[in-house]
N, C-alpha and C positions, 0 to 999 in steps of 0.2 A: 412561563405561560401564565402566573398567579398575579402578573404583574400587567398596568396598561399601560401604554404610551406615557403617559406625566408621570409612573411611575419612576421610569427607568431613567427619562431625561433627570428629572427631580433628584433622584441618587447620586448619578453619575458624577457632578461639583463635588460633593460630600466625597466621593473616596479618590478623589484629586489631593485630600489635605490630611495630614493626620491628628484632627478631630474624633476623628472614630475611636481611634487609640485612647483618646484621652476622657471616655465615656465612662469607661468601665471602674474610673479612678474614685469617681463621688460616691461609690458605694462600699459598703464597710467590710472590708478585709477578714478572714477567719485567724481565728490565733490558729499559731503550728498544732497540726495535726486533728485538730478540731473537727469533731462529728457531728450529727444533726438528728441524730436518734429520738426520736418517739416526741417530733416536738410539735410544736405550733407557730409556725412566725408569720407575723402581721406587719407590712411595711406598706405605708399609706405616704412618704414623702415620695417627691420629685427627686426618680435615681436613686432610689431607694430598693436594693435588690434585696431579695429574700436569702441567698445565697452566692458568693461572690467570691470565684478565687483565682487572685492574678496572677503574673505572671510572676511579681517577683513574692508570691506566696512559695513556701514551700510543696515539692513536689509530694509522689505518694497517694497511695489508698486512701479515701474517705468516705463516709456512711453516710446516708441517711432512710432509714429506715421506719417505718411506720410514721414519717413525720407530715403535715401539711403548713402549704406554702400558699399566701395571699396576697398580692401587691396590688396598688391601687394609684400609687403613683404615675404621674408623667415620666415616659421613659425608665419606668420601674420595672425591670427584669425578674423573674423567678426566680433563677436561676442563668448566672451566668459564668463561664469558665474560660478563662484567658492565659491557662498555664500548659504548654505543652506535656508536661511533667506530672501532674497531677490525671488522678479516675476521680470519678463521685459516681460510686453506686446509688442509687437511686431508688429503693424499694417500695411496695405496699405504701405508697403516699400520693399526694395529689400537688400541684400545681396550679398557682391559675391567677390571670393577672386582668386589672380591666381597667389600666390609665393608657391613657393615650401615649404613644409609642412614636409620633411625628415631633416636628417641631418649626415651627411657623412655615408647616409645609413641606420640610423637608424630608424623605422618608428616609428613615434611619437605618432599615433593614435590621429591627430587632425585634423578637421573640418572645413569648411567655418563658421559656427556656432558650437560651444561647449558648452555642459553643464555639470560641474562636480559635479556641488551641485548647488540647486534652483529649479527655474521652468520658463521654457521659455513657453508663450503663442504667437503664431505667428497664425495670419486670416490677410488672403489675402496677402501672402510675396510671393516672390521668392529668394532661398535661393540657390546660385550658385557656385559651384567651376568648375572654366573655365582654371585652368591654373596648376593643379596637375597632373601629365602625369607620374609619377616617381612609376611604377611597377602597372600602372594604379589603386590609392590609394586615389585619389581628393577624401572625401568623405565631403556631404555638409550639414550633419547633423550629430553628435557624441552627443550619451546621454549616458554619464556612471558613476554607481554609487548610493547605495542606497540611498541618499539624490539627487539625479537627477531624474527630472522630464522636460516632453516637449506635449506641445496641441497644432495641429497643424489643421488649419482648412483653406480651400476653398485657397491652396498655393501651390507651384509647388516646389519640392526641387531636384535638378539637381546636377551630378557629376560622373566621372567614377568610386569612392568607393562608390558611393550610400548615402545610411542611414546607418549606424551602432550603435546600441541598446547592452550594455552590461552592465556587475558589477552590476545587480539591479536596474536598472532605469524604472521609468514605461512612456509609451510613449504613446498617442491616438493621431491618424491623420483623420481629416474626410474631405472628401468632397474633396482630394487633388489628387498631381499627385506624383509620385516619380520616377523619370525618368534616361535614362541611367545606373545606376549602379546599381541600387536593392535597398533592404530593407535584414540588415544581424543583426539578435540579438542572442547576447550571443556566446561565446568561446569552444570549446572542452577542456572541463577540462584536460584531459589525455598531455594536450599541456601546462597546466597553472600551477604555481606553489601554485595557492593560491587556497581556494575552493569557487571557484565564485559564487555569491549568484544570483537568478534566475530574468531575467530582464521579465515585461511584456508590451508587447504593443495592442493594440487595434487600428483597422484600420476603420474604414466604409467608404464605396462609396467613395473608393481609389485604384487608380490606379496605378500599381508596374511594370515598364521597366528595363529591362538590357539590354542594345545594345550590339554589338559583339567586338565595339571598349574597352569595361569595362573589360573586361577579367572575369567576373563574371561568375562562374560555376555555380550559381543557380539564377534566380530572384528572391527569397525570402529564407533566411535562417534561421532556429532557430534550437540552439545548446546546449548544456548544459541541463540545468532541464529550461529555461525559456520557456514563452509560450506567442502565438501568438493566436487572435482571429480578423478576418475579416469577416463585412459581407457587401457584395457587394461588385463589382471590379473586377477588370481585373489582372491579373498577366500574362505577356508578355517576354518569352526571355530566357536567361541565358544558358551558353553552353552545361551542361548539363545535368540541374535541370530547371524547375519553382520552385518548393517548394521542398527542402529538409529540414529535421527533423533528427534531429542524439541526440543522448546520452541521454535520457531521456526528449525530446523535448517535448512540447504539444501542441497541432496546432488545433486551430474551424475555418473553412473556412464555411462559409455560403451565398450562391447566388455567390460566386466567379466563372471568368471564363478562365483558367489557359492553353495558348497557347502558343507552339512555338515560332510564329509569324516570321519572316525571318531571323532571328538569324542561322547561320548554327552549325550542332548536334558536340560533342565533343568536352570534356573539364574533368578538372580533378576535381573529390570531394572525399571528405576528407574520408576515409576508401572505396574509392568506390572499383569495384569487377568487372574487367572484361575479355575480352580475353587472357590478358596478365598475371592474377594472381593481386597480389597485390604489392603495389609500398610502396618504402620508405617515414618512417614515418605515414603509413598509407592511404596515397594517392592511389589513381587507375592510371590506366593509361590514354590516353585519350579515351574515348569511341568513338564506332561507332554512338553510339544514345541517343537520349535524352530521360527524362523523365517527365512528367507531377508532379510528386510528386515521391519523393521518402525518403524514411524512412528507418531509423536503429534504435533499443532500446527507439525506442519514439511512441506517440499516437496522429493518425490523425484523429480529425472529418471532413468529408465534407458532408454538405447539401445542398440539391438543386442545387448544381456547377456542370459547364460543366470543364471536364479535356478533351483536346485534343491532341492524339500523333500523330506525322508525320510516315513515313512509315519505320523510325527507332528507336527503343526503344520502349517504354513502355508509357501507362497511369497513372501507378503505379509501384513505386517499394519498393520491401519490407525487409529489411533487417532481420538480428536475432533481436528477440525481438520486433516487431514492432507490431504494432496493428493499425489497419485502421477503420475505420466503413464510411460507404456511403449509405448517408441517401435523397434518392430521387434523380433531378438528370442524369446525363449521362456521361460515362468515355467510349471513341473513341481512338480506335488504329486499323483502319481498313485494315492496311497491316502489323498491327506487334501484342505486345501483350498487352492486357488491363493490364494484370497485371503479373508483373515477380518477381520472389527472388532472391537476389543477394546483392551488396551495401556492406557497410559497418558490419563489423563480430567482430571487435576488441574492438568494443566499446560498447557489450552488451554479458548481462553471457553467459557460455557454453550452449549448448543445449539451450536457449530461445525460446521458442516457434513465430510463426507469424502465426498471426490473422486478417483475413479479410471479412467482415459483409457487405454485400449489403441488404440493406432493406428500405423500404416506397416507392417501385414503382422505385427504383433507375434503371439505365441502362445501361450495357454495353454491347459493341459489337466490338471485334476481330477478326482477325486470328486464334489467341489462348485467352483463357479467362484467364489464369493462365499458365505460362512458369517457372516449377522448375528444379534451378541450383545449390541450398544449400539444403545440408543435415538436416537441420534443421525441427523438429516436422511443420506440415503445417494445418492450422485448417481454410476451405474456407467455409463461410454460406449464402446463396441466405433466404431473409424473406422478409415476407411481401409484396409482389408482384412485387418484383425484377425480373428484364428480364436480363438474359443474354447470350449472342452468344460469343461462343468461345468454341474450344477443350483443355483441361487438360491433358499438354504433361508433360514429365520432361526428360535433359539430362541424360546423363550415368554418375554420381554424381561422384566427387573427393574420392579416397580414402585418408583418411586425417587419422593420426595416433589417437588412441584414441577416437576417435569417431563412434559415428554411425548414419543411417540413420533411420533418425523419421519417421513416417508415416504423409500422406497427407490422412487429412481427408473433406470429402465435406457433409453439411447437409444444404437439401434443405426443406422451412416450409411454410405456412400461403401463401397461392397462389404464392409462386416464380416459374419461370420456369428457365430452362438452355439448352438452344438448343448449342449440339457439343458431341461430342466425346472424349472416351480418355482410356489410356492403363495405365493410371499413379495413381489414386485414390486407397487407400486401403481399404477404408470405404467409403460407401455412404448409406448416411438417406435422403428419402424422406417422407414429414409429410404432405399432404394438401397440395402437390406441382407438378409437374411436370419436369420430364427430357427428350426433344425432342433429342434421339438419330437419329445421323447423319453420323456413320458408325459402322464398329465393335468395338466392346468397351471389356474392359476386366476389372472388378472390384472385389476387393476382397473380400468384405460382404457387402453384396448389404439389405436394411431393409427398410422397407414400410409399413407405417400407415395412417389412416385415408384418403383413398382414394387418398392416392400418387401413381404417375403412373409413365410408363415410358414407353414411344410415340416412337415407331420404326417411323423414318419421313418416310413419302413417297415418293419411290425415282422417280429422274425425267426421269425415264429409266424405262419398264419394265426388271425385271431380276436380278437387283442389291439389291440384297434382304442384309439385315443385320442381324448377327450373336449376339448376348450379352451371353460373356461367365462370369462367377462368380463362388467364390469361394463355397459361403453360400450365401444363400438367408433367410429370415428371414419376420415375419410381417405379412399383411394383402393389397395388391394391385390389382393394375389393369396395365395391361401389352395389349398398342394398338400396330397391327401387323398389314402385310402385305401379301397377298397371290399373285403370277403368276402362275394362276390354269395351262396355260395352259402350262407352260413349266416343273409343276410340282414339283414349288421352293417357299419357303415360309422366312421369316423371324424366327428365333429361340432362344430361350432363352436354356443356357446348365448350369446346374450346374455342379460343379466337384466334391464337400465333401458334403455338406449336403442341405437339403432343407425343410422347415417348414413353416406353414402358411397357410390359403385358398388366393388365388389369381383369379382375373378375367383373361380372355383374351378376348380383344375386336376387331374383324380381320374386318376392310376394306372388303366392296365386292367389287367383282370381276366380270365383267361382259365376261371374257374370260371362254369357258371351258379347263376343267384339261383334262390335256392331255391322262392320261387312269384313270382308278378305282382304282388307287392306294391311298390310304391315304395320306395326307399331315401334316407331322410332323411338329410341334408351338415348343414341350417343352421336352427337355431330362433332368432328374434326375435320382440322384444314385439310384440303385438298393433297395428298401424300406425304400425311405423317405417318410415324413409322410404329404410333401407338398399336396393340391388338390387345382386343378383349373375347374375353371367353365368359361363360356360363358357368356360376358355381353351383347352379343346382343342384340337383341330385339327376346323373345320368346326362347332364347336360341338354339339359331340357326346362320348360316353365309351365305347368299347369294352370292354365285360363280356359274357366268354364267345362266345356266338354272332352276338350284337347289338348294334346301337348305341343309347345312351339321351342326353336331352337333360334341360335342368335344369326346373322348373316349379315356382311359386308356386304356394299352395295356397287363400292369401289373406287364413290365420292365422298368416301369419311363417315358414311349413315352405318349406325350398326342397327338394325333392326331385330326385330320379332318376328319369325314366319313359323306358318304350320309345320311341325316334324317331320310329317311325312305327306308331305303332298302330292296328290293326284297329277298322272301326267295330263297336260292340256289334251284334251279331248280334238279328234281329226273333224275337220270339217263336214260339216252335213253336204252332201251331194245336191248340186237346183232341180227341184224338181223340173220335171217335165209339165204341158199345159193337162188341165186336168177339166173333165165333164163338174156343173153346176153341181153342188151337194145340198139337198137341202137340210134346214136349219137341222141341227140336233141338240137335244139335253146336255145342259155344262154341269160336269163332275165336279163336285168337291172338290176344292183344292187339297192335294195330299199334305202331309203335314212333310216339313225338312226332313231330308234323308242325308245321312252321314256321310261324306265324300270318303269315295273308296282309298284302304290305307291309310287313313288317319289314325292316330296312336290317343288312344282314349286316357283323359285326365286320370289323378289316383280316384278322385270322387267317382267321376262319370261311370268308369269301371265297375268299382266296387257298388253301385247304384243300379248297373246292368243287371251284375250276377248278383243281387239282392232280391231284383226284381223277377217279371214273367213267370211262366207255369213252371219253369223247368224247377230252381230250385224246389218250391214247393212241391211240387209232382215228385220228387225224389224222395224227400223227409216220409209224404205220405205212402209212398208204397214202399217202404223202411217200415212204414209200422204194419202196412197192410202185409209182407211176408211174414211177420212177427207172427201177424193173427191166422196166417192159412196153414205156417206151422201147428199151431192148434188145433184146427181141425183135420190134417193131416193124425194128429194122434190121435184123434176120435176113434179114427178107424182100427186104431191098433186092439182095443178092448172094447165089446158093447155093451156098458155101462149105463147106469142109468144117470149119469151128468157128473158136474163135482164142479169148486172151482180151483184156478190156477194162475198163475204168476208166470211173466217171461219177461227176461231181460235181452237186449241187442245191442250189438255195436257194429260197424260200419264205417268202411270208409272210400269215399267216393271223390271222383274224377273227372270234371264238367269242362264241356266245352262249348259253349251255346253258340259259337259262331257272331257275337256281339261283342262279349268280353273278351279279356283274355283270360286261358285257361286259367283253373285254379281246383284245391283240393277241398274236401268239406270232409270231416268225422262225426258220423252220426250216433249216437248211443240215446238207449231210453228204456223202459218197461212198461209195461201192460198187467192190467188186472181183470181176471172175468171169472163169471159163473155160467154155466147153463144147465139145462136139463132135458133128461130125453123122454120123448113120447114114443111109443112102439105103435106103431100102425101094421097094417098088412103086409106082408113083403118084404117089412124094414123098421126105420126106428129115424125118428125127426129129432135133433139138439136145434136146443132152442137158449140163446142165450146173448147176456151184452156184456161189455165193456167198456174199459177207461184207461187213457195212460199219458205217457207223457216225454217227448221225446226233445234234446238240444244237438243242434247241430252248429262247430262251429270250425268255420271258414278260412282257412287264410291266404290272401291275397301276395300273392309271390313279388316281395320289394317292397310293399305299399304300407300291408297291415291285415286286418282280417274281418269279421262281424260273427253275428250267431243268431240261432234264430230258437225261438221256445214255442217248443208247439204243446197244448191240450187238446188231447181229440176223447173223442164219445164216442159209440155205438153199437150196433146189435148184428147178430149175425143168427143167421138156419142152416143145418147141411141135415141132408137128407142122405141115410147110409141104407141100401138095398142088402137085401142077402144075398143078392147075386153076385155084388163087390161093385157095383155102382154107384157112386156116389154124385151127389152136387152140392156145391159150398156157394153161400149169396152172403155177402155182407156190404154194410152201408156206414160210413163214419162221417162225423165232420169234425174238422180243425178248428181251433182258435192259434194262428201265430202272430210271436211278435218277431219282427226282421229290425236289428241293429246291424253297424258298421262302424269302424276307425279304423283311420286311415293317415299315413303321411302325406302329406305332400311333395313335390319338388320342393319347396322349402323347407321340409323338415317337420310343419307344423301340423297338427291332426286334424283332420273334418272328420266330425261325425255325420250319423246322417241314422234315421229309427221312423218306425211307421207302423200300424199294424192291419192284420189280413185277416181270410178266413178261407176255408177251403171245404171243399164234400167230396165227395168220391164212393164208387160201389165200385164190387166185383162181383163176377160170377164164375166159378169155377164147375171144370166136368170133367169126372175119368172113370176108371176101372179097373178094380184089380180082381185079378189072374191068380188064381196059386194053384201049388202043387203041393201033391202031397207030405215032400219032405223037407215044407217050410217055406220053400224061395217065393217070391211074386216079381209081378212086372202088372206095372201101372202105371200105363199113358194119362197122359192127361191134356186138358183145353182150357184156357182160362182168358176172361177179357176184361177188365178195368178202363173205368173213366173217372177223371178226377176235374173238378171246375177251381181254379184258385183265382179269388179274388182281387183287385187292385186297390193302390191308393193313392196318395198326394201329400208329397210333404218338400220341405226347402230344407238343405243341406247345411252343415255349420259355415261353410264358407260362399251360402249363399246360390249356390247349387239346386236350380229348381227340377222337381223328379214326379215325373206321373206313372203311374203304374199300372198298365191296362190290366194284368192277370192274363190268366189265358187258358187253354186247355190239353187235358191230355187223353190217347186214348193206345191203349196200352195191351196186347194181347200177347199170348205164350200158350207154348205147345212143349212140350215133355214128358220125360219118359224117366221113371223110377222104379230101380230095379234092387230087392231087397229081401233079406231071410229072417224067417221069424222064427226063435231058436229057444225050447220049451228048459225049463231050467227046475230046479226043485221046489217043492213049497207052492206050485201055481204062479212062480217066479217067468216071467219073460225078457227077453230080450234081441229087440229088431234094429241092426246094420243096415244102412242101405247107402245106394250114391244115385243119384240125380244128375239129368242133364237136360237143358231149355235149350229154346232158343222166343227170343222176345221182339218186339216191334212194336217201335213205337210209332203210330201213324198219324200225329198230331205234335204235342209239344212245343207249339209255337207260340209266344205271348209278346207283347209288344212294350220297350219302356222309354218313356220319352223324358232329356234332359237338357233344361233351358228349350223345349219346342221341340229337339232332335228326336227323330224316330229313332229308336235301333231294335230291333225283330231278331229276338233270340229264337231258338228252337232245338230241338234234341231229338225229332225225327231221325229215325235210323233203324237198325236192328243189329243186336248185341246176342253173345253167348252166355251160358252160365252152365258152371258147373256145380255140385256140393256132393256132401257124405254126411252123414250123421247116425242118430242113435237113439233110437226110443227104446226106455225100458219100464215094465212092471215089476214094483216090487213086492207087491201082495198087500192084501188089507187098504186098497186104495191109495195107493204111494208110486207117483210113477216118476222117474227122469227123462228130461231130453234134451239133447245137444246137436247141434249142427253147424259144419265150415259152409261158405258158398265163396265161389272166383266167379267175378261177371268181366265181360270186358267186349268194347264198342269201341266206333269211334269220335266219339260224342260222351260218352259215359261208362265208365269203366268204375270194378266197384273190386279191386285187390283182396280183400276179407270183408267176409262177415260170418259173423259168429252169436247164433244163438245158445242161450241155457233157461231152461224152465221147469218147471215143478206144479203138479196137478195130484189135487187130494180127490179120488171119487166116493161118492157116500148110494 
């Protein structure tokens, strides 16, 4: 590849004659055993090599160590070695040669250093040709020749022809630089007249340049059957290759990292394929762009290597015949194509297949992930958790006589994915993988096993829904989609010839409603195929907007979207009879949408229900409001002249607002107050406020849960008779905040927060009774209202939610029956058990979602029972505790359990 056209023609005559042979003669022979240690040699004649050992030199070890070498002659070698028999170590020294190396034209194919037989071992050289400019051909290392060998280690070898490796020579360079011109091994046979036996070299943690002044079309070449294995290192440059691989090449690139670098794109390789057709000799023309690799009739491993392409050309390119595999890893062509076919055609069978393997997490990411321009069979395979981005286009292919176009085949396995599109695939197998479709796509046997899918992406627009049309569908998948309930547009999969297999579809919710009760078409198939699909959702259902829809056959292949549970069609209205003139009357409001009977409420819509209306909030507040009447309840126990106290509650309750579906809520929180008492005539007035603070949180049975944080304030008067009459008034308001999260049928969370407020009073009335040897019994009357606030807020999945608030009005009638039991010290202690009955004659709040009305309520009437415990401990130190069971059919409340502590002064 370090070579053009006139190069190769030029040579070719020359190694017809043996000339070559008789080159190495005019330079001056070493005596036996002769070293080169710590010297200086200056050779300025024509053939005049620095160092020179033939063949009929003697074999053997020889040194040169610390020495430097200059030639300046025509055809004047550094070094050159023609004895198969002989090493020349090579150490700590330099080389470097700058006569002209042609000869009226003809290229010689010789080196600053040449090896035609032996073994050159060079660590720590520099090895330079600085003064060969003659079709840019300076090359500063030449190993050729099955008795040629070269070990090159921690040394710099510099020249505008680079390295060149052919005839059989094995080379390993480690730890080195190879600059300017490349690295080129081995000849296109089809150019040679002999059958060139295969050179190989081995590179590690070596770095490969070709500057723009080299005229090198690739910075690394291997040709013929010989083979190349690198691991670590850079490859930089060349005009319009890094790595090309032609005519049965074999190439391990391992940790390498294969860039542009400033080199500007276009230049010509040998069979290359581009806008212009194909060039004399086999040559292309010059391209507009470069490639990262590219291949004809040869086999590329790359592992773990980074390939980079600039914003022309390719990552890859692949010729007839080629075979790639990319093993870990990353290949970048982010304004062009990861990988394209094209290259070189001449130099591999008819029809040869090309094969290209991304596998072990390897990476690509394009414009286009594959861009086909050859008719040639095309076999593309994503395994083993290969990623890749890019659309599989191909141009409108040449019609070339005798030939035809192969099919491109793509098979995706073992967790690869492939995010992109494409109209050009004839076949596609997905095995345990995923394809993230990114527009319409068109495929011609589409086959899916073991849980292979293929991922409608979701677009960043509502509306732009996408289409996947196939020929045949085949297998066993899952197909994720996309629905715009409200404009009534879905994503769709269409077969055209046949359809077989069970398949899932897994639809994205949608937090829009559909814009009428029409169905929403997923899947058209031919008319009695024997395909079925099902719902992967969750519960086999799809959340859109308010409701939840299930899938259904139509019977002509349509698999649609219907509501879960739909209303049966409603009976005919009866004709009226003739009717007398009415005259005109007042037109009502239109009522806002009512929720069609039996519809199964989204996760959102739900959780947005029982979030909203009086009911929750009405429950949290008189949660704190019994908290507070327990306290005045103990008023009565001592008459005191005030103190303050502390009370803690928990709770746990059981709603059914008749909107949602049922759910539980745990309420817990404390309270902090003081008051003080006034003694009037008759009796004694407390007078006193408070503060607390109560969380309740929620969980929604499947879905998820929410919570709600309430601060309330307020003040409260009971008035204690000496008769044992009493009456309790208090007055609070709330500040709450109402959150929610939630799954969806898809798995994924909507949240959805807003905040309220609420006020509420009570008034309470009873009497207590006692007897002399302790016990009482005290009726009681009590009636509460409570106003809670609404609001307006949009849901994470888009989910709109208004919140009327609502009200409640709450009364109770009971009877407490209890012994007050005198102890030492002035010590008391009062047992007692409790028993209500409550009514709620309100409780209705209205909460509407996307427009939908739905009208909770908790009107009803419940039981309650409890037991507790007031005690005095003396010196103003009192306890109290108390269980209660409530239970309705709307509101049921299993435990609650008070405990507080009141200091009086």
């Amino acid at each position: 590849m370090n070579m053009s056209l006139s190069r190769i023609v030029k040579a070719a005559p020359l190694r017809r004659t043996t000339l070559a042979m008789a080159l190495g003669a005019l330079g001056a022979a070493p005596a036996a055993h002769a070293d080169w240690n710590n010297q200086s040699i200056v050779k300025t004649g024509e053939r005049q090599h620095g160092i020179h050992i033939q063949g009929s030199d003697p074999g053997g070890v020889r040194t040169a160590s610390g020495t430097t070498i200059k030639v300046s002659g025509r055809q004047a070698q550094g070094i050159l070695l023609e004895n198969p028999a002989a090493e020349l170590q090579f150490r700590n020294g330099s080389v470097t040669s700058s006569g002209q190396l042609s000869d009226d034209g003809i290229r010689r194919f010789l080196g600053t250093v040449t090896v035609k037989a032996g073994k050159l071992v060079a660590d720590h050289a520099t090895l330079a040709n600085v003064g060969d400019t003659w079709d840019d051909d300076g090359i500063a290392l030449y190993v050729a020749g099955e008795q040629a060998q070269a070990s090159i280690a921690d040394s710099t070898l510099q020249g505008a022809g680079g390295v060149q490796i052919e005839r059989g020579a094995n080379v390993t360079v480690q730890r080195s630089a190879i600059v300017d011109g490349g690295l080129h091994i081995g000849a296109l046979q089809s150019l040679q007249p002999e059958d060139l036996p295969p050179s190989r070299v081995v590179l590690r943690d070596t770095n490969v340049t070709a500057v723009p002044a080299s005229g090198a079309p690739a910075a690394v070449s291997v040709l013929g059957a010989s083979e190349l294995t690198l691991d670590g290192g850079h490859i930089t440059g060349g005009r319009a290759a890094g790595v090309a691989a032609m005519q049965g090449a074999v190439v391990h690139l391992q940790r390498a990292t294969i860039r542009r670098g400033d080199a500007p794109a276009g230049g010509a390789v040998p069979g290359g394929f581009g806008p212009g057709g194909f060039g004399p000799g086999g040559f292309g023309p010059v391209l507009d762009g470069w490639y990262g690799v590219d291949v004809s009739g040869s086999s590329v491993e790359l592992a773990q290597s980074i390939v980079e392409a600039p914003e022309l050309g390719a990552a890859i390119r692949v010729g007839r015949g080629a075979r790639v595999t990319v093993s870990g890893g990353s290949l970048s062509a982010p304004h062009g194509n990861v990988i394209e076919t094209g290259g070189a055609r001449r130099f591999a069978p008819q029809a040869a297949p090309l094969s290209i393997t991304l596998q072990a997490g390897a990476h690509a990411q394009g414009k286009a992930l594959l861009y086909r321009v050859l008719p040639e069979p095309v076999k593309l395979t994503l395994t083993g958790g290969a990623d890749a981005q890019g659309d599989i286009v191909a141009t409108e292919l040449p019609s070339i006589p005798g030939t035809s176009i192969g099919p491109l085949d793509v098979a995706l396995a073992s967790q690869a994915r492939w995010t992109g599109a494409t109209r050009a695939v004839d076949s596609l197998s997905i095995d345990n993988a995923t394809w993230v479709m990114t527009d319409n796509s068109n495929v011609g046997a589409l086959r899916l096993a073991s849980d292979g899918s293929v991922d409608f992406q979701q677009p960043a627009e509502a509306g732009r829904f996408k289409v996947l049309t196939v020929n045949t569908l085949a297998g066993s998948g899952l197909f994720r989609m996309n629905v715009f309930a409200d404009l009534g547009l879905s994503d769709k999969l269409v077969v055209m010839q046949d359809a077989s297999g069970q398949h899932r579809l897994w639809v994205r919710n949608s937090g829009s409603e559909p814009a009428s009760a029409n169905t929403l078409l997923l899947v058209q198939t031919p008319l009695g195929s024997a395909a079925t699909f099902t719902l992967a959702n969750k519960d086999g259902k799809v959340d859109i907007g308010t409701y939840r829809y299930r899938l259904a056959a139509n019977g002509n292949g349509q698999w649609s979207l219907v509501g879960a549970k739909a209303p049966p069609a409603p009976k005919p209205a009866p004709q009226p009879g003739p009717q007398p003139p009415q005259p005109p009357q007042p037109q009502p409001e239109a009522p806002a949408p009512q929720p069609p009977a039996g519809r199964e409420l989204s996760a959102a819509a739900n959780a947005a229900v029982n979030t909203g209306g009086v009911g929750l909030a009405s429950t949290l507040w008189y949660a704190e409001s019994n908290a507070l009447s327990k306290r005045l309840g103990e008023l009565r126990l001592n008459p005191d002249a005030g103190g303050a106290w502390g009370r803690g509650f928990a709770q746990r309750q059981q709603l059914d607002n008749r909107a949602g579906r049922r759910f539980d809520q745990k309420v817990a929180g404390f309270e902090l107050g003081a008051d003080h008492a006034v003694a009037v005539a008759g009796g004694r007035w407390h007078l006193g406020g408070l503060a607390g603070y109560t969380r309740g949180d929620r969980g929604f049975t499947g879905d998820g849960g929410g919570h709600t944080d309430s601060v309330h304030v307020g003040g409260y008067a009971t008035y204690i008779a000496d008769s044992g009459f009493y009456l309790d008034a208090t007055l609070r308001a709330s500040r709450l905040e109402n959150d929610f999260k939630v799954a969806g049928s898809d798995g994924y969370a909507v949240k959805g927060k807003y905040r309220t407020h609420g006020v509420g009073a009570s008034l309470e009335a009873g009497r207590r009774f006692t007897h002399a040897d302790g016990w009482f019994l005290e009726p009681q009357a009590e009636l509460a209202v409570f106003r809670a606030g609404g609001g307006a807020y949009r849901a994470a999945n888009g989910l709109r939610v208004r919140d009327e608030g609502g009200s409640s009005v709450l009364g109770r009638l009971g009877l407490e029956v209890g012994k007050r039991i005198e102890l030492a010290g002035g010590r008391q202690v009062q047992p007692y058990i409790k028993a209500s009955v409550l009514q709620e004659f309100d409780g209705a709040g209205t909460v509407h979602t996307n427009g939908i009305a739905h009208r909770t309520e908790l009107r009803g009437t419940r039981a309650e029972l409890g037991l507790g415990m007031a005690a005095a401990l003396g010196r103003g130190h009192s306890l109290y505790a108390s269980y209660e069971y409530s239970k309705g059919p709307k509101l049921a409340m299993p435990w609650t359990f008070h405990a507080g502590y009141r200091y009086s002064w």
